[in-house]
The first five atom37 places (N, CA, C, CB, O) and aatype in JSON, in Angstrom:
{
  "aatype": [20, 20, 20, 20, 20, 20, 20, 20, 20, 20, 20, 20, 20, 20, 20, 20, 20, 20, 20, 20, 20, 20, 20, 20, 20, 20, 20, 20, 20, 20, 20, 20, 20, 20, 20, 20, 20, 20, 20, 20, 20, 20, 20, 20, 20, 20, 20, 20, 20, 20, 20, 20, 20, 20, 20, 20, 20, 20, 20, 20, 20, 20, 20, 20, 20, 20, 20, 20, 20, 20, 20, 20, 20, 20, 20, 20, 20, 20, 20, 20, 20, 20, 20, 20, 20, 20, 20, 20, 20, 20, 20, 20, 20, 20, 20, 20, 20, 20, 20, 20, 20, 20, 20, 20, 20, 20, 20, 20, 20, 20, 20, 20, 20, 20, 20, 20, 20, 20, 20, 20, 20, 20, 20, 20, 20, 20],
  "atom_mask": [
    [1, 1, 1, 1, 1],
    [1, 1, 1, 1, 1],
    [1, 1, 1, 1, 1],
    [1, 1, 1, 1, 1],
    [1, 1, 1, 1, 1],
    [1, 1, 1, 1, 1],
    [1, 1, 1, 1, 1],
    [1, 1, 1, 1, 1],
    [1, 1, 1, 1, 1],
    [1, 1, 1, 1, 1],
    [1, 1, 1, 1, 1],
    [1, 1, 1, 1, 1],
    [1, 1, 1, 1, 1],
    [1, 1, 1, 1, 1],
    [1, 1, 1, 1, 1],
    [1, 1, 1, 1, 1],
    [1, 1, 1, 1, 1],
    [1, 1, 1, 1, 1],
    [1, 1, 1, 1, 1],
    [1, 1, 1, 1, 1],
    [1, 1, 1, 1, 1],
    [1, 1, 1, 1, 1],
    [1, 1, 1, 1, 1],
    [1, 1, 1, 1, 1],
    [1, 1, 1, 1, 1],
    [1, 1, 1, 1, 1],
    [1, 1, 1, 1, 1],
    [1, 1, 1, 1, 1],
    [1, 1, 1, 1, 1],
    [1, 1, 1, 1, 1],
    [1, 1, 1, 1, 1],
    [1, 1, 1, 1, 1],
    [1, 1, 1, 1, 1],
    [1, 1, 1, 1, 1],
    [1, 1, 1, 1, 1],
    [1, 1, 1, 1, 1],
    [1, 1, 1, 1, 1],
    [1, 1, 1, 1, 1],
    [1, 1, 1, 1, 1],
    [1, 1, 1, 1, 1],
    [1, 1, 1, 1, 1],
    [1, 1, 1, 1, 1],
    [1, 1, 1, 1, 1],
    [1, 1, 1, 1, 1],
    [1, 1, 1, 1, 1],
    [1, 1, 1, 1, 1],
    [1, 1, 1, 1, 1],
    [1, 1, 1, 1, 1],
    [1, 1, 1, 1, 1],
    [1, 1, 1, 1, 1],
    [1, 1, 1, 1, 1],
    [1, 1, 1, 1, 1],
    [1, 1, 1, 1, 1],
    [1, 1, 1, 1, 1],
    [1, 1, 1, 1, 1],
    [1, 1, 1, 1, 1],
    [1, 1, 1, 1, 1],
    [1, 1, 1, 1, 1],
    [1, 1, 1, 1, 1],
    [1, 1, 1, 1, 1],
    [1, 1, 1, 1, 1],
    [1, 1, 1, 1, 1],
    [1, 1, 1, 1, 1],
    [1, 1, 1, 1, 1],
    [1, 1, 1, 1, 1],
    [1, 1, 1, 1, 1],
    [1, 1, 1, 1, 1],
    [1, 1, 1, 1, 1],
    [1, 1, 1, 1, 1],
    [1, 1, 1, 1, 1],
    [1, 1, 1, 1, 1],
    [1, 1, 1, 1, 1],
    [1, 1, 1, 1, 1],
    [1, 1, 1, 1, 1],
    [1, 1, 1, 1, 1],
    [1, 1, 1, 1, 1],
    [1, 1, 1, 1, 1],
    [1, 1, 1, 1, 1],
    [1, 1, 1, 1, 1],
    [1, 1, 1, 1, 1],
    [1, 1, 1, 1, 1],
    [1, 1, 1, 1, 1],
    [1, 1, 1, 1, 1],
    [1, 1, 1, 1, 1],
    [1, 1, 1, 1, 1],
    [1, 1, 1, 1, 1],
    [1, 1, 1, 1, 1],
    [1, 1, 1, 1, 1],
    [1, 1, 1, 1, 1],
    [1, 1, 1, 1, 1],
    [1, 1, 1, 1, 1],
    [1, 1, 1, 1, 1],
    [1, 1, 1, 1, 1],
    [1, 1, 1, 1, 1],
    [1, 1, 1, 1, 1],
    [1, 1, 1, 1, 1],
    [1, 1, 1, 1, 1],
    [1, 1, 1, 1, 1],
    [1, 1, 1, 1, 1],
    [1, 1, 1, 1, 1],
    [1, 1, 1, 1, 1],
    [1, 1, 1, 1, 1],
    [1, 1, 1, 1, 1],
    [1, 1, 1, 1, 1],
    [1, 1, 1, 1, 1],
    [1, 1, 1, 1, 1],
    [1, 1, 1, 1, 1],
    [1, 1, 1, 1, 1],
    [1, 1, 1, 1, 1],
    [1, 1, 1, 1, 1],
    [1, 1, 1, 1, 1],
    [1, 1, 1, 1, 1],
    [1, 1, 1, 1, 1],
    [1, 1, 1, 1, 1],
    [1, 1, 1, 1, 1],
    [1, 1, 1, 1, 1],
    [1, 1, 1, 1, 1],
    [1, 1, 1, 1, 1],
    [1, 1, 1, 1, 1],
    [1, 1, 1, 1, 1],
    [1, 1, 1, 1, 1],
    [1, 1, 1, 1, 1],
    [1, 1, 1, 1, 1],
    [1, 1, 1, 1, 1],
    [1, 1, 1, 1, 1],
    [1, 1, 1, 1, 1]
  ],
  "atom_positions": [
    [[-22.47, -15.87, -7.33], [-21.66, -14.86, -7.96], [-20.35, -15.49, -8.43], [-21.4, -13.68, -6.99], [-19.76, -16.26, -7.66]],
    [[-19.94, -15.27, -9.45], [-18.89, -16.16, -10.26], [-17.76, -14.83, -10.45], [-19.64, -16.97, -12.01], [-17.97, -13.67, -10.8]],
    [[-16.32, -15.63, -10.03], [-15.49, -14.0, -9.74], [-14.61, -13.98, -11.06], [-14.24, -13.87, -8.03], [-13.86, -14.96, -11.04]],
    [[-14.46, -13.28, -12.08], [-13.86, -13.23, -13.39], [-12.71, -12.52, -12.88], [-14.69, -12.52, -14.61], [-12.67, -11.31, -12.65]],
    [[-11.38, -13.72, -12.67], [-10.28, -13.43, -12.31], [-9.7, -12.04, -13.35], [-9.49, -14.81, -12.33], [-9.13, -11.02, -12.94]],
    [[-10.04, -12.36, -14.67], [-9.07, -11.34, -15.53], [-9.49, -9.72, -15.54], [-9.09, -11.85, -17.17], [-8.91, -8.7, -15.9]],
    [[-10.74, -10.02, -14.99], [-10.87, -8.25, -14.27], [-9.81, -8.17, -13.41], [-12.37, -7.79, -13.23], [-8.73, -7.65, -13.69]],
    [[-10.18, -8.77, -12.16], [-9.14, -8.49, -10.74], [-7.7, -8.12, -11.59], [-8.89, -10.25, -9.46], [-7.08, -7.1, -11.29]],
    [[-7.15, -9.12, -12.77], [-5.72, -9.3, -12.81], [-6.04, -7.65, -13.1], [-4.81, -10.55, -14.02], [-5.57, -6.7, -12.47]],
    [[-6.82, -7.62, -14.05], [-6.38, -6.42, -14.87], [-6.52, -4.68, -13.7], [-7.7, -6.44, -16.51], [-5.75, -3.73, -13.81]],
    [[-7.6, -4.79, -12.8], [-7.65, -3.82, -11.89], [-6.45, -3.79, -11.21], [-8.7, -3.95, -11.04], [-6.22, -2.71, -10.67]],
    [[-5.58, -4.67, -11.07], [-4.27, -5.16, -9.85], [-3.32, -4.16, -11.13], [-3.69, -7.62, -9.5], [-2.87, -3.05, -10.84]],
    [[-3.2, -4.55, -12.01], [-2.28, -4.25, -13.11], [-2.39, -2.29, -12.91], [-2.99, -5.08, -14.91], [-1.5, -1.52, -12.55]],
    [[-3.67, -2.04, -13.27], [-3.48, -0.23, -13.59], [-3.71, -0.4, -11.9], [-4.99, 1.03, -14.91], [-4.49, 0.55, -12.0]],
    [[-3.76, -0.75, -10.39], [-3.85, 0.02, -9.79], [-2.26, -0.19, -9.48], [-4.97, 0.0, -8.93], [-1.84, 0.61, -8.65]],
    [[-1.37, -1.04, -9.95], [0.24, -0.97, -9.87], [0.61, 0.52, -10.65], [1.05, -2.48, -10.78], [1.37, 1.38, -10.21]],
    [[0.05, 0.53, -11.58], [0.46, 1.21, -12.45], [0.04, 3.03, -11.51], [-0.38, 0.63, -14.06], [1.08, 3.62, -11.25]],
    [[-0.65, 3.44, -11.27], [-1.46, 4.22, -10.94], [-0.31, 4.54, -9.65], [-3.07, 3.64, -10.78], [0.28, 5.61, -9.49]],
    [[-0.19, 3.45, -8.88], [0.67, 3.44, -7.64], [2.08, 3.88, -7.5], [0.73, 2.24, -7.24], [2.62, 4.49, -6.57]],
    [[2.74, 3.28, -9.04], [4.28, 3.74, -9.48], [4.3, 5.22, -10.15], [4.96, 2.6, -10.69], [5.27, 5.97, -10.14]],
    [[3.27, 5.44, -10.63], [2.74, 6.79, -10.76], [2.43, 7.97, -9.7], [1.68, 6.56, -11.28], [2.61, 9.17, -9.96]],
    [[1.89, 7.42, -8.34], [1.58, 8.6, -7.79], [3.34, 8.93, -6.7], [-0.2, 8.33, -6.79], [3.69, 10.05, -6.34]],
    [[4.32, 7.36, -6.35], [5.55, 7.2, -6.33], [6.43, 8.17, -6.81], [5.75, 6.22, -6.83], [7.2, 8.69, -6.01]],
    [[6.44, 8.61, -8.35], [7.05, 9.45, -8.69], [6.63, 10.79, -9.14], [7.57, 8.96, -9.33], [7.16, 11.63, -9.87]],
    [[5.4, 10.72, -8.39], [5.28, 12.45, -8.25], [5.65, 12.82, -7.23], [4.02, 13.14, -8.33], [5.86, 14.03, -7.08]],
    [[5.89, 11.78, -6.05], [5.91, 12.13, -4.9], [7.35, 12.74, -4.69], [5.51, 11.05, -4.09], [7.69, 13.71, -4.02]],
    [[8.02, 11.94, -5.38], [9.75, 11.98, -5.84], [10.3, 13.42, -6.11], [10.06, 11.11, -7.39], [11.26, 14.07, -5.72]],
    [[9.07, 13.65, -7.09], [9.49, 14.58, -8.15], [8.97, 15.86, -7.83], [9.05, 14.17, -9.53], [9.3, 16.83, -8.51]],
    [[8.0, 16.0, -6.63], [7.71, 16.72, -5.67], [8.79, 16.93, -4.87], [6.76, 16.28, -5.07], [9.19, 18.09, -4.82]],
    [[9.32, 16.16, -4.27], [10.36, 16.35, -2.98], [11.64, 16.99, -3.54], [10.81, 14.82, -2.19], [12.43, 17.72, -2.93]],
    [[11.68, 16.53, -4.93], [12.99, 17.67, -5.6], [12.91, 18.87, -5.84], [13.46, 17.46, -6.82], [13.82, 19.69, -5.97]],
    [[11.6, 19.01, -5.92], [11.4, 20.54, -6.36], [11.47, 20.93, -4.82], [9.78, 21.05, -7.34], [12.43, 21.7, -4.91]],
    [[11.19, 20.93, -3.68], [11.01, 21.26, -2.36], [12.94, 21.42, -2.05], [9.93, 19.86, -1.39], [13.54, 22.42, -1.66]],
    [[13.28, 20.59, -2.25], [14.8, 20.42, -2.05], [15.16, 22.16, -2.75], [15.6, 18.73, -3.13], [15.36, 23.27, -2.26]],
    [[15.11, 21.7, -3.85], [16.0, 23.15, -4.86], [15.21, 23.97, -4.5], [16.15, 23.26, -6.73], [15.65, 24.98, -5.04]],
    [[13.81, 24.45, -3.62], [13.4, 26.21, -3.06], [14.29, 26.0, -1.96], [11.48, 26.77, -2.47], [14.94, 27.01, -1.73]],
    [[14.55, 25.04, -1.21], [15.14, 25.72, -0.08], [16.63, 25.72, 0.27], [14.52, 25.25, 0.96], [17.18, 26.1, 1.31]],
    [[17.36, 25.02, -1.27], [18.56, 25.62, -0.88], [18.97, 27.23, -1.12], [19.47, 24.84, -1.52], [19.82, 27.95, -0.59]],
    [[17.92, 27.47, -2.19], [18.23, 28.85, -2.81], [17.14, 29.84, -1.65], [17.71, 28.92, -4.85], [16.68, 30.93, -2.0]],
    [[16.89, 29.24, -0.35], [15.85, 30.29, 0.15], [16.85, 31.0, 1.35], [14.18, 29.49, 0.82], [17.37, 30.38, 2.27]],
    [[16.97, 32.54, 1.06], [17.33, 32.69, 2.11], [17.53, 32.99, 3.92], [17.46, 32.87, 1.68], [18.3, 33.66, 4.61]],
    [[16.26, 31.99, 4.17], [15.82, 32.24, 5.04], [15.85, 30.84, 6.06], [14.7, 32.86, 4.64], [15.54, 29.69, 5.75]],
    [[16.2, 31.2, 7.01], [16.39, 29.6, 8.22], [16.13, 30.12, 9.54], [18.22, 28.74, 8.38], [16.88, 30.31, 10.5]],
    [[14.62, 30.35, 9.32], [14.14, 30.72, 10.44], [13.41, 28.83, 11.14], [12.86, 32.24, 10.01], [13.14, 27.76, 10.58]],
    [[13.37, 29.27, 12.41], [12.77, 27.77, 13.38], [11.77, 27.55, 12.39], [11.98, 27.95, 15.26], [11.98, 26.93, 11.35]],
    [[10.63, 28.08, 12.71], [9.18, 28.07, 12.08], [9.33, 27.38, 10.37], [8.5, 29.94, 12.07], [8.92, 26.3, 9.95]],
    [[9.78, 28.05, 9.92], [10.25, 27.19, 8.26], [10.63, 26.22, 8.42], [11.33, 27.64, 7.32], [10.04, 25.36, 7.76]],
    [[11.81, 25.72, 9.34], [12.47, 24.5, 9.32], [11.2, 23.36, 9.8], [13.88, 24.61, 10.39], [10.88, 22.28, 9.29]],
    [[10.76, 23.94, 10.76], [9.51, 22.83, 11.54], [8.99, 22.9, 10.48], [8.44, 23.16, 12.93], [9.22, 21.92, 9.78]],
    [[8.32, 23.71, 10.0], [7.07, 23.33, 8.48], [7.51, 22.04, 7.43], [7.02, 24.95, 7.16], [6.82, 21.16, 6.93]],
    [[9.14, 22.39, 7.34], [9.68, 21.88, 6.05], [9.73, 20.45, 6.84], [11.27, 22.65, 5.33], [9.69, 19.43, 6.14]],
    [[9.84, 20.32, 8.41], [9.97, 18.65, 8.72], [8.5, 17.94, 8.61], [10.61, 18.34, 10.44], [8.2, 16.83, 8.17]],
    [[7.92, 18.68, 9.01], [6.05, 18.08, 9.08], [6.16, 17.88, 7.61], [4.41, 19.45, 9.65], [5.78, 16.81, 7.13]],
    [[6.67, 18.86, 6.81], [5.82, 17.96, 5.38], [6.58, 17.06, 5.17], [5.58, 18.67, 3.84], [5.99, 16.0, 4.93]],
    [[8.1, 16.99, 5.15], [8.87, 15.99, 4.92], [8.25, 14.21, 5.84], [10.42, 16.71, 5.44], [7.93, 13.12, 5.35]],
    [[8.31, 14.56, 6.92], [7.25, 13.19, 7.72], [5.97, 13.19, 6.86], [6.65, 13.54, 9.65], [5.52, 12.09, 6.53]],
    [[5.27, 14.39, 6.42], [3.96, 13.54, 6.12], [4.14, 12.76, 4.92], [2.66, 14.42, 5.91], [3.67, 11.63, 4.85]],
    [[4.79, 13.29, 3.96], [5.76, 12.85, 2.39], [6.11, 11.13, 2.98], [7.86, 14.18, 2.08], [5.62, 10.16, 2.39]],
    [[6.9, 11.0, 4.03], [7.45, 10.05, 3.68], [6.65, 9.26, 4.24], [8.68, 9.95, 3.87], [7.05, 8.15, 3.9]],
    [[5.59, 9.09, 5.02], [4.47, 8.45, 5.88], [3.57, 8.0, 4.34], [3.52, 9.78, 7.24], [3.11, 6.87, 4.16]],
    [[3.46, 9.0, 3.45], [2.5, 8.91, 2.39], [3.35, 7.81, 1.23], [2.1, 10.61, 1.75], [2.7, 7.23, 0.36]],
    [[4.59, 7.67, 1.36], [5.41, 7.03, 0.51], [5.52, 6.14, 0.75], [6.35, 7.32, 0.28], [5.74, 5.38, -0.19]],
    [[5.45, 5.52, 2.17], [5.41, 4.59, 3.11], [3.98, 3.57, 2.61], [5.33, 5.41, 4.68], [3.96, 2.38, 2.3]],
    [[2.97, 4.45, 2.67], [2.26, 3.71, 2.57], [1.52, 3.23, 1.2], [1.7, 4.07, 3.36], [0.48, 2.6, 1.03]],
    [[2.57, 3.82, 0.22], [1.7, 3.89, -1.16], [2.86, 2.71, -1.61], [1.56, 5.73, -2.25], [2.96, 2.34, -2.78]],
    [[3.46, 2.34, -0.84], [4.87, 0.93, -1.28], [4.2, 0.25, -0.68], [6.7, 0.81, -0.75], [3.92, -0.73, -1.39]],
    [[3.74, 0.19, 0.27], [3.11, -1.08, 1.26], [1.86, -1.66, 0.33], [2.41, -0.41, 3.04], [1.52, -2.84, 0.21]],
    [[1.3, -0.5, -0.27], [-0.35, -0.72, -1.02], [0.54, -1.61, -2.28], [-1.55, 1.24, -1.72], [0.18, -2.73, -2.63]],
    [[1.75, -0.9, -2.89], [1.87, -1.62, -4.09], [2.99, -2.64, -3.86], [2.13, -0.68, -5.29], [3.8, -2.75, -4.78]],
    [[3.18, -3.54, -2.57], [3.85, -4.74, -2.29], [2.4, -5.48, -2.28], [4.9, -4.78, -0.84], [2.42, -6.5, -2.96]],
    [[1.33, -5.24, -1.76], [0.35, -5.59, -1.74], [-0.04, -6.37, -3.05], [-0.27, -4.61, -1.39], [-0.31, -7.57, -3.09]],
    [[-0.03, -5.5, -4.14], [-0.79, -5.46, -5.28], [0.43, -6.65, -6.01], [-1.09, -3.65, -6.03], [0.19, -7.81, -6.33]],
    [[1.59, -6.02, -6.11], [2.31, -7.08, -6.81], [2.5, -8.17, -6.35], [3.36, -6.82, -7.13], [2.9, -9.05, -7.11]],
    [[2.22, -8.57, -4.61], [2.09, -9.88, -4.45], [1.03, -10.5, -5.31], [1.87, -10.13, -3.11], [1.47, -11.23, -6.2]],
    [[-0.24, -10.36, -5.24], [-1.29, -10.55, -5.95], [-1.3, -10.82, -7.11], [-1.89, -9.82, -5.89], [-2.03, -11.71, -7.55]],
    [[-0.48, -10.09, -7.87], [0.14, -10.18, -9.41], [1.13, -11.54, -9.36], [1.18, -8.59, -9.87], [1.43, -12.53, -10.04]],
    [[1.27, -11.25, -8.79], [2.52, -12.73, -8.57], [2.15, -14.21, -8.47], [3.33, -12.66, -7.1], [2.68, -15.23, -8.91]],
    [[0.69, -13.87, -7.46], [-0.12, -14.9, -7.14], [-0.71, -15.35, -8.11], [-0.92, -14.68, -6.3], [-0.87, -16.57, -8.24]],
    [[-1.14, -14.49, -8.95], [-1.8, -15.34, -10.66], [-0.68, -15.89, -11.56], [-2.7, -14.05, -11.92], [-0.83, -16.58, -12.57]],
    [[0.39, -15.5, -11.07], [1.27, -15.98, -11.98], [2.0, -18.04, -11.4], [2.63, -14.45, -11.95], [2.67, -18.89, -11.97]],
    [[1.37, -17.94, -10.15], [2.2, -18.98, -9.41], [0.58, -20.11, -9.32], [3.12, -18.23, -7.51], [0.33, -21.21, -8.84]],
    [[-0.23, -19.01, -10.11], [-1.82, -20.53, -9.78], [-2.44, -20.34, -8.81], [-1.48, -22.28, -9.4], [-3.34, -21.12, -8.48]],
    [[-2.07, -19.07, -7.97], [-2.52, -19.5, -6.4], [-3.64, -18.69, -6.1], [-1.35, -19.24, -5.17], [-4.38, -19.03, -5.17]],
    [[-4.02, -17.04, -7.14], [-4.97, -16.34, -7.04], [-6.13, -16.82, -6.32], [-5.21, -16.03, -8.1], [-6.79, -17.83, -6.54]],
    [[-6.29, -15.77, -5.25], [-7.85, -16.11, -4.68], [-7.65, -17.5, -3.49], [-9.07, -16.71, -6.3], [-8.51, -18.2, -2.96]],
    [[-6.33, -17.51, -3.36], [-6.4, -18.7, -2.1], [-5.48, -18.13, -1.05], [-5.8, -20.4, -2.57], [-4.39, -17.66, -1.37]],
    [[-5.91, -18.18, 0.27], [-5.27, -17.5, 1.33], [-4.21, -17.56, 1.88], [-5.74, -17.53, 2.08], [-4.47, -18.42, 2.72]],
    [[-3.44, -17.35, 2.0], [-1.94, -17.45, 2.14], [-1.63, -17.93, 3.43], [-1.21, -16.15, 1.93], [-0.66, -18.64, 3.68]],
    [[-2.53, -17.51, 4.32], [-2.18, -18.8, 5.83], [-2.72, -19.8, 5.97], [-2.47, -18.48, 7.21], [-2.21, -20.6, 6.76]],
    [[-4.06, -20.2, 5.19], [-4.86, -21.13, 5.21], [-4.47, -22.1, 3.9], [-6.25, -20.53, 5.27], [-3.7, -23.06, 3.82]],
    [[-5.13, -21.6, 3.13], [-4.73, -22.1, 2.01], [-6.07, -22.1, 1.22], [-4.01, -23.46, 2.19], [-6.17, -22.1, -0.01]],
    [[-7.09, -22.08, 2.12], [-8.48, -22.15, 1.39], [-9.12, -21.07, 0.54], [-9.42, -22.37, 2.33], [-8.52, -20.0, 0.41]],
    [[-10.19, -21.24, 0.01], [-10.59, -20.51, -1.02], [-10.95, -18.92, -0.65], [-11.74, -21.26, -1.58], [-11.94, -18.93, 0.08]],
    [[-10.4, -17.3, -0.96], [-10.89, -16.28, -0.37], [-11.92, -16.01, -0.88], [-10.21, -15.36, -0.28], [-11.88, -16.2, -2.09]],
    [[-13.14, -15.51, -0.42], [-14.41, -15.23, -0.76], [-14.35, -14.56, -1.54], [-15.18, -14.85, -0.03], [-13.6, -13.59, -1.42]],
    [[-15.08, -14.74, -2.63], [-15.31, -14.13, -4.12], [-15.57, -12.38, -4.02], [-16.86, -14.96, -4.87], [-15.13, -11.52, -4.78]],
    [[-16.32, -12.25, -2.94], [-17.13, -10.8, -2.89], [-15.52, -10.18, -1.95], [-19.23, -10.8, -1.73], [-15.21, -9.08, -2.41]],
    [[-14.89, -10.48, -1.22], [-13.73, -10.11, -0.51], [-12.88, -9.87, -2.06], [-13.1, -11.43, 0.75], [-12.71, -8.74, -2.52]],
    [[-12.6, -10.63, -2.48], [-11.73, -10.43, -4.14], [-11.91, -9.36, -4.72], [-12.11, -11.36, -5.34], [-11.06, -8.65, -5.27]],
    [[-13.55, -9.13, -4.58], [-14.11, -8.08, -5.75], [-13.68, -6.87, -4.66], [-16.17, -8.19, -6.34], [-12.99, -6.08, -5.32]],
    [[-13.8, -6.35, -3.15], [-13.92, -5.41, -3.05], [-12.12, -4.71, -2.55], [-15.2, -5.4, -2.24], [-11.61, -3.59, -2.5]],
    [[-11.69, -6.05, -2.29], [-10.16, -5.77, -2.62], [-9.31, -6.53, -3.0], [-9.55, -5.38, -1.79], [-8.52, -7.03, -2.19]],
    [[-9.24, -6.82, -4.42], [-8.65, -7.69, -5.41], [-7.01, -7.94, -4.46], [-8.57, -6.78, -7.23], [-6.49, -9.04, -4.28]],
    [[-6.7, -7.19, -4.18], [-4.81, -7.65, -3.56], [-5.18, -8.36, -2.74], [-3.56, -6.49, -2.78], [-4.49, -9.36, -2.97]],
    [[-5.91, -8.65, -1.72], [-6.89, -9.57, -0.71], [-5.41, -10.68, -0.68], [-8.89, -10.39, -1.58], [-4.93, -10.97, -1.78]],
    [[-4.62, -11.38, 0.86], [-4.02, -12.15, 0.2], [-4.43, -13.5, 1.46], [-2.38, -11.57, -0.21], [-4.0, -14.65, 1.47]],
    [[-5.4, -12.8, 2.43], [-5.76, -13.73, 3.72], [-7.59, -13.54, 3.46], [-4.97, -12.94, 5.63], [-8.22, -12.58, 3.03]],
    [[-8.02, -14.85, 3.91], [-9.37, -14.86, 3.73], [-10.18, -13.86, 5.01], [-9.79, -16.5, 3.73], [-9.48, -12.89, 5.32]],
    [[-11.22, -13.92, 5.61], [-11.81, -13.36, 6.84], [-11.33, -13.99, 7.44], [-13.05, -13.26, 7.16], [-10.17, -13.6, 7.53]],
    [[-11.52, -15.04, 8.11], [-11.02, -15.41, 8.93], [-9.78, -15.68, 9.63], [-11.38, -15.85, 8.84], [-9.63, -15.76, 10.85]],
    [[-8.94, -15.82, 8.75], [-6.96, -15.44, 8.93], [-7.27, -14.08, 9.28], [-5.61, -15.52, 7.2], [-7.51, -13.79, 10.46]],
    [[-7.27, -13.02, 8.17], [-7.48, -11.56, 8.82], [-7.93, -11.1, 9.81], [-8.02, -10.94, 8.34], [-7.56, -9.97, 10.13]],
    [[-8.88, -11.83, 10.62], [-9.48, -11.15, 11.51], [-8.35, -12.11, 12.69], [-11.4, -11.25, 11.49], [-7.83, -11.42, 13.57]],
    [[-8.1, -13.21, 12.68], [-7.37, -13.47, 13.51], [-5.7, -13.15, 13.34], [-7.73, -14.67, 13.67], [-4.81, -13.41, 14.15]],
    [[-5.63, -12.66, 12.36], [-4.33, -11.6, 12.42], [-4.4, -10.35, 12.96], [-3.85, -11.27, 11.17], [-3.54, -9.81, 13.65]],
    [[-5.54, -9.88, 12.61], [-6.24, -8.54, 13.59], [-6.0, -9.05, 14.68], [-7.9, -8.08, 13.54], [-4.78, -9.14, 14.83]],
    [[-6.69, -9.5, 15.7], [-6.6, -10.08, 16.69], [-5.59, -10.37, 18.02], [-6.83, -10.76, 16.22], [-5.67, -10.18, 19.23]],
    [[-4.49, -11.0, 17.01], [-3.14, -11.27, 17.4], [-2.29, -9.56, 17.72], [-2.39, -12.28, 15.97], [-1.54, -9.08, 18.56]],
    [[-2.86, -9.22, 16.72], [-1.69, -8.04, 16.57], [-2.56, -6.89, 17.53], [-1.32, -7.42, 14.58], [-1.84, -5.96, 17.9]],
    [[-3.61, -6.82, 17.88], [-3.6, -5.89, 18.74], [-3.4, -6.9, 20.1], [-4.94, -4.9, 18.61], [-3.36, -6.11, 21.05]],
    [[-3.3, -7.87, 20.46], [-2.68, -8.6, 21.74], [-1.59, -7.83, 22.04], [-2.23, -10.12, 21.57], [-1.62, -7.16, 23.07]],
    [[-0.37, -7.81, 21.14], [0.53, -7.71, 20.85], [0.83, -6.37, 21.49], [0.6, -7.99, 19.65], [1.53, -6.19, 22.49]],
    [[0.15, -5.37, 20.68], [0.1, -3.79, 21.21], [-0.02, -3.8, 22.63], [-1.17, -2.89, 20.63], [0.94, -3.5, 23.34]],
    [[-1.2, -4.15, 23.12], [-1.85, -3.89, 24.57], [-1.23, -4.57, 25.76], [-3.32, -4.35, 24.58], [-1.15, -5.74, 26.13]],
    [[-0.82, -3.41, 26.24], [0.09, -3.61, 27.4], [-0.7, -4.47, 28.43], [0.57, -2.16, 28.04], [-1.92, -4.55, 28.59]],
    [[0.58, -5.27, 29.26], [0.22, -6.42, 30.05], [-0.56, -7.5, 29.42], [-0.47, -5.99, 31.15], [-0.88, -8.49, 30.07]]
  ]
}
């Protein structure tokens, strides 16, 4: 299987794009939420708790849609520096079919899984 980098570039490209996009709805959501509830006249507990759960889930979702597109523009970056498709702790070649099924890919299996690895050590007490 032969991996045609200028797909990946180009999937990396609209899923940046797609990403800075769903960013500022999220934005542009949270303003409209802002202006109902200064004009609401109501500040009951129950509203306020509602209005924090969505506000955490908002920013949990914002959280992670920057993380996806630090992801992606590293990757973008990486074709720009020659390095596309080579693993960033190793250095060796990332598997072609790993590329295809997630082009931002920036550690091969084997780094990843021993970054997996490490990091739940890390978690687990004692």
């Amino acid at each position: 299987m032969t991996t045609n980098f200028k797909i990946l570039r180009s999937r990396l490209e609209s899923e940046r794009g797609r990403l800075i996009e769903e960013l500022e709805q999220l934005k542009a959501s949270a303003n409209t939420t802002e202006e109902r509830r200064e004009g609401s006249p109501f500040g009951k507990r129950e509203e306020e708790a509602t209005e924090t759960l969505e506000l955490e889930k908002r920013l949990a979702l914002e959280r992670r849609i920057r993380e996806q597109l630090v992801g992606v523009e590293h990757a973008l970056h990486k074709f720009e520096e020659k390095t596309y498709g080579l693993c960033d702790s190793c250095g060796q070649p990332i598997d072609p079919a790993r590329l295809e099924a997630l082009p931002q890919a920036s550690l091969c299996m084997n780094c990843k899984a021993q970054q997996a690895k490490n990091a739940k050590g890390k978690s687990s007490p004692g």
